[in-house]
N, C-alpha and C positions, 0 to 999 in steps of 0.2 A: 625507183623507190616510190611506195605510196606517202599519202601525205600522215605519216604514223606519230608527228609533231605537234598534232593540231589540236589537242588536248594532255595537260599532265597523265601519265602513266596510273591508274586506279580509277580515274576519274570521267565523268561521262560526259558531254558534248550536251546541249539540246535535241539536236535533229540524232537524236540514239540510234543504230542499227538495230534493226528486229534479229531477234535472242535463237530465234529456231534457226533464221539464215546463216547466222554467226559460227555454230553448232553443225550445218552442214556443210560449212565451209571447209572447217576443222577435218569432216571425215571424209571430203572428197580430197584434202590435203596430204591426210597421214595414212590415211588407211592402206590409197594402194601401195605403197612402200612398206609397210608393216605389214601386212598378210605376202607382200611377194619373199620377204623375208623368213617369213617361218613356214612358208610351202617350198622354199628351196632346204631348210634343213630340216624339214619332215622326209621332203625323196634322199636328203642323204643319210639320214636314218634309217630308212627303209629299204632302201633299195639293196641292201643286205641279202632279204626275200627274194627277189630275182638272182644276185649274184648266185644263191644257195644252189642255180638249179644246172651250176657247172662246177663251183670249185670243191663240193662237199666232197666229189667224185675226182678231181684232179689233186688235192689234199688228202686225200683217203680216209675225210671226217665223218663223222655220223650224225644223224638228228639231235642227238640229244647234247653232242657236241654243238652244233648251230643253236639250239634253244638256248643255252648257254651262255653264249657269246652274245647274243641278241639282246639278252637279259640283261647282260653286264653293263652294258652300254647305259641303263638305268642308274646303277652305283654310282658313277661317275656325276652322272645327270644330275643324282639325292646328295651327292655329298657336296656340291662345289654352287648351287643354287645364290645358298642364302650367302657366302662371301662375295660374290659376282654380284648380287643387288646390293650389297656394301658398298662397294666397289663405286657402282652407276650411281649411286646418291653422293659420291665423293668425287668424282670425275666429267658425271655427264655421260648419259645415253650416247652422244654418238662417237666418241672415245671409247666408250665400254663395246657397245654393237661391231666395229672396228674391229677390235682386237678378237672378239667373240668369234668374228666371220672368217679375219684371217685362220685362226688357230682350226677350225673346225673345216676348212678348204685343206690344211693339211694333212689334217688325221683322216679326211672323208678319201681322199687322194693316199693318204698310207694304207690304207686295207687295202691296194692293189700290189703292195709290196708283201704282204702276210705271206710264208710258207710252211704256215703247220699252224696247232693249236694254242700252242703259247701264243704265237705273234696276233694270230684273229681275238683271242680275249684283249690283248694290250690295246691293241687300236682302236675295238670298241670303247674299252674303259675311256680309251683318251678323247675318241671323239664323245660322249657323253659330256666328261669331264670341259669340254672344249667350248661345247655346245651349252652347257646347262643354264647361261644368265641370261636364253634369249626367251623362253617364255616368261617367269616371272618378272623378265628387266622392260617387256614391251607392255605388260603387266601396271610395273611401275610406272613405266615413261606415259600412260595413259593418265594416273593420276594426276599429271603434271601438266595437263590442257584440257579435261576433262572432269566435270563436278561426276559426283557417285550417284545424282537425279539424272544423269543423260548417258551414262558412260555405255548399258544395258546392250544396245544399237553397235556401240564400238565395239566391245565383247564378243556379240555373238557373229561381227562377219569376220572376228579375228580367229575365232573357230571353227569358221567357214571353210580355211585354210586347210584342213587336216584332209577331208573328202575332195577340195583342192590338187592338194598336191598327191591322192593317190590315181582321179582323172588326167593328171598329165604325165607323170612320174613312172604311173604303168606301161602305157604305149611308149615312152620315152626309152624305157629303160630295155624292153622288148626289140626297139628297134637297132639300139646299142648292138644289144648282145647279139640278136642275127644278124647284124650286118656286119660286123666286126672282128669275126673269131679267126683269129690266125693273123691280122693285120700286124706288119712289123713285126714278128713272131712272138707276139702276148697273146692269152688267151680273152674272150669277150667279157669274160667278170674284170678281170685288171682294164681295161678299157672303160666297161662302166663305173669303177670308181675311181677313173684319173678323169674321165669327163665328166660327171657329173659333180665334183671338188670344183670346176674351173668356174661356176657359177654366182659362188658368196666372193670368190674374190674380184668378179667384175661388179658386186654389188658395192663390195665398197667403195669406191669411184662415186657410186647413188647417192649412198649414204653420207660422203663428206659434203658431197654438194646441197643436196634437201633436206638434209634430217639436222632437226636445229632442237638446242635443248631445252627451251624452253618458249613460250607466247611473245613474252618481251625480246626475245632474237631475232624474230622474223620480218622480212619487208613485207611481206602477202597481207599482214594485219592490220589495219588501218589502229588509230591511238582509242578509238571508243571500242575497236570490235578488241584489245588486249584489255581494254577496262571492266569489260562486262565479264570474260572468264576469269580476271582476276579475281573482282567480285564475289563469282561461283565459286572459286576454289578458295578464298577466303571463306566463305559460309561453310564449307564442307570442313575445312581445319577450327573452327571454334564449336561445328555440332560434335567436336570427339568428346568421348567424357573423359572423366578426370582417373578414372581407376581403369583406363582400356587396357593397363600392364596383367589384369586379370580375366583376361579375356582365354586366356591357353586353362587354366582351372577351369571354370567356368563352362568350358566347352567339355570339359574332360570329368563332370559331372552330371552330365545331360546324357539320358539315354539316349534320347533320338542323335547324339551326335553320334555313336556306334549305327545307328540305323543309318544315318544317311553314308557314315564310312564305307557301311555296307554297299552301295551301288555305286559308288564315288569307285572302289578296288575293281569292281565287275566292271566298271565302262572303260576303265584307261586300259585295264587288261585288256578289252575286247579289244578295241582300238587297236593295241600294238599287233595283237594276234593275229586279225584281220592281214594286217601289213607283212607280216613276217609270212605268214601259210597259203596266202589266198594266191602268189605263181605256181608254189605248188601244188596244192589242191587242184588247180586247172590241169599243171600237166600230169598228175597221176590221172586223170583219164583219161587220157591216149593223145592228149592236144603238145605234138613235141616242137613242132614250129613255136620258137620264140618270138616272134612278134605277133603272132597271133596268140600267144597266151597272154602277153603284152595290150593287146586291144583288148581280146575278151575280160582282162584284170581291170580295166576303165571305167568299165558298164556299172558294177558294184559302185563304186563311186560317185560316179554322176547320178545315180538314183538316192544314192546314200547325202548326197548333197541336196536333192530337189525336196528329199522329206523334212532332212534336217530343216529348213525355210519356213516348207508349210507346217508342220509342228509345233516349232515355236511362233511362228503368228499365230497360229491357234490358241496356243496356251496363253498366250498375250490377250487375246480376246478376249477369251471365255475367265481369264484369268484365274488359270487352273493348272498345277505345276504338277501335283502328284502322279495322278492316271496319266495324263500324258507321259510323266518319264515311266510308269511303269508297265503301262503297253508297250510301247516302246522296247522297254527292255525284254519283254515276253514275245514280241518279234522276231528277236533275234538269238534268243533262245530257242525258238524253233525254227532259226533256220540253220542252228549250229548242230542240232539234233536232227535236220533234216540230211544233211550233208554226207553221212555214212550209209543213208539208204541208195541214195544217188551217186554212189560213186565211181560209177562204171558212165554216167551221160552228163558229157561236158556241154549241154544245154539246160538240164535238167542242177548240174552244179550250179552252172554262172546264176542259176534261177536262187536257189538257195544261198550261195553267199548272196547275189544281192538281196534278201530279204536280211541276210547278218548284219551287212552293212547298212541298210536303212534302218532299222532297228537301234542299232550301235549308234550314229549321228545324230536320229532324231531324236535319243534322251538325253543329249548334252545341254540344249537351251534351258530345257524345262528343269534338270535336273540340277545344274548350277545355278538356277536362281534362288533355291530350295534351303540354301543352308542357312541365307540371310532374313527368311519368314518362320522356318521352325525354332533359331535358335535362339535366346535374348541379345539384344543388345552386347549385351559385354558380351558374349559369349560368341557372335560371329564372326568378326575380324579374326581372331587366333583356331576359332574350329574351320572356317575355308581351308586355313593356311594349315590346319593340321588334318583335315579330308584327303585335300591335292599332295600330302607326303608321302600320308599312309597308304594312299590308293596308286602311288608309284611306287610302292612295293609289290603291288598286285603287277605292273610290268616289268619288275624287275623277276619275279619270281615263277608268274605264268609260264612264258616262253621255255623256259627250262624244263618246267611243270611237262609240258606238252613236247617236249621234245626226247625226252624220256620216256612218256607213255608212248609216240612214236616207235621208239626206236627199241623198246620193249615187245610192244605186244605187235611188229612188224605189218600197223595199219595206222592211219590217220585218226580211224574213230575213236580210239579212245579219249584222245586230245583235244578232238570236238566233239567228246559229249562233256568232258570237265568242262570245257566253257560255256557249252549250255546251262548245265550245272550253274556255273558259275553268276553268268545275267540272271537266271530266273531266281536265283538268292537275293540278287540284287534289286527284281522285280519285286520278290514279297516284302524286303526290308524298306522299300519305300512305303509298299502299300501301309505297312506295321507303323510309322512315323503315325498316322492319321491324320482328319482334314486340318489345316493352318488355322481356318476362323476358330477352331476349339484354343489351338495354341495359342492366339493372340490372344484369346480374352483369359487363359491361365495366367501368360506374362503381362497381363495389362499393369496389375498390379508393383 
């Protein structure tokens, strides 16, 4: 035990701990268990995409049945959010993250039991449904050790996670399914999703041991370094105003909150699309070996992760959020419009989605810091929260979008040019927002 006695709880010592150390202590503490946690239920969200590239054909399903099913798994996601963050302000993060992980090992591990189209909707809905308190509840649990003047740093490496878990998740998933098919007489999709399920439930074992609900819980914290984020998170609860219950109006009278909706739908959609298309798209041309479509599925990602870094330290510098998310998304606009010229050369692909995917990553930094400088005051808290709804509709409803146009006009292009379509909407509506310093000095007042 450290010596955490050695001053009353709120209150500070003489000899104080320096405030930055304190603050990266916090994120060499929580972070890597919190990003290992939502890159293990982003590969089982995703890994869907791989599975698609045996059972659509051993099911006798079609594309637009898979976009479908893919989609679905959003409903679950939107409807079940905000009672699961009820839940974790009532119970405790690591009581709610528990049960999150179990339930969501089961449903991930039920899609190997699906045999037909009904069963594949239900198990996404569930897994969604199962899954959906862990983004906004790590979300939450951040508020809960971190002030809103430092949290920026925790944020962006908890988004880190997404190009995370499609660099591991791809070769992983690749290497399942060729190595696998026909073991114990299952086919290699059932295998990839009874193995990859077995993950969040060794996590929890992690979780009951590390994961503590709050600053005042932990031994790691000496009693000056709990006093200084108490401090913090006391100043952060008295600068709320008094009318923040008018924050959802508020935001729902501001045009630029429809503009920023506007790239908020195009990025989470790109994201999922990305995840869902990008095995296939490698093996329509000619790449049939699964773990090689598996490693070339990696490449996207780890480049899609190295921009997303430099991007947002750029933006941070130059302290410049627009152009950066909207290059950004005009990146990967053309590389979703590139993808249909290229689709006979699975070097000339990997070339193209990876410019999708670094495009796609890198306007996440820039573009989620966006809402909290064009919107007022009252008006950010509840337009974030109604951006990040509205624009998992755009995942909920893409995938389907695209799986449809698939299996309609019997080629992939159509589906990646909507989505081109789609970013470069999302490119001009940020540009349309216009620069912050005009906004700030309209809201000065």
């Amino acid at each position: 035990m450290t010596t955490q006695t050695s001053a009353p709880s709120g209150t500070l010592s003489h000899a104080r701990p320096d405030e930055g150390a304190v603050y990266r202590k916090l994120l060499w503490r929580l972070m890597p268990l919190l990003m290992a946690l939502y890159v293990v239920a982003f590969i089982d969200r995703s890994n869907v995409g791989f599975a698609k590239l045996s059972f659509l054909r051993d099911l006798d399903l079609s594309d637009a049945v898979f976009g479908l099913g893919a989609g679905i798994f959003y409903a679950g996601y939107m409807l079940f959010e905000i009672p699961s963050n009820l839940m974790l302000a009532k119970i405790g993060a690591r009581k709610t993250f528990v049960r999150i992980m179990v339930l969501w090992a089961i449903c991930s591990a039920g899609l190997a039991a699906m045999t037909g189209q009904n069963s594949y909707y239900l198990w996404r809905f569930l897994l969604g449904a199962s899954e959906a308190g862990l983004f906004p509840g790590i979300l939450l649990y951040l508020t809960y050790w971190v002030p809103s003047t430092r949290r920026a740093r925790f944020t962006a490496l908890f988004m880190a996670s997404i190009p995370i878990a499609g660099a591991i998740g791809a070769p992983l998933s690749g290497l399942i399914m060729h190595t696998l098919d026909g073991a114990y007489g299952l086919r290699n999709w059932r295998w990839l999703f009874l193995i990859e399920g077995v993950p969040p439930l060794l996590l929890v074992f992690v979780v009951l041991r590390w994961l503590h609900d709050s600053p005042a819980k932990v031994s790691w914290l000496t009693a000056d370094e709990v006093a200084i984020i108490e401090r913090d998170l006391r100043a952060d609860r008295e600068a709320q105003t008094p009318d923040a219950h008018k924050s959802f109006g508020a935001a729902l009278r501001s045009p630029r909150f429809y503009l920023l909706t506007g790239m908020g739908v195009a990025l989470l959609a790109g994201t999922a699309n990305v995840f869902f298309w990008l095995p296939t798209i490698i093996n329509k041309t000619g790449v049939n070996d699964l773990w090689t479509v598996g490693a070339l599925s990696a490449l996207p990602f780890v480049i899609g992760f190295i921009c997303q870094y430099w991007v947002a330290r750029r933006s941070d510098a130059r302290n410049e959020r627009r152009w950066h998310a909207a290059i950004s998304g005009l990146v990967a606009a053309i590389g979703w419009a590139t993808l249909p010229l290229v689709a006979t050369s699975p070097a000339l692909s990997v070339a193209a989605l990876t410019l999708t995917a670094a495009g796609t990553f890198a306007a996440m930094g820039p573009f989620w810091s966006m809402p909290a400088l064009y919107l007022s005051k009252q008006a950010a808290a509840g337009g974030i929260a109604l951006i990040s709804t509205l624009a998992g509709l755009g995942s909920l409803v893409s995938p389907a979008i695209v799986g449809w146009l698939n299996q309609t006009t019997h080629t992939l292009a159509a589906g990646q040019y909507y989505l081109a379509a789609l970013m470069l909407m999302g490119a001009v509506t940020v540009i349309a927002v216009g620069p912050h310093d005009k906004v700030r000095r309209n809201n000065a007042g």
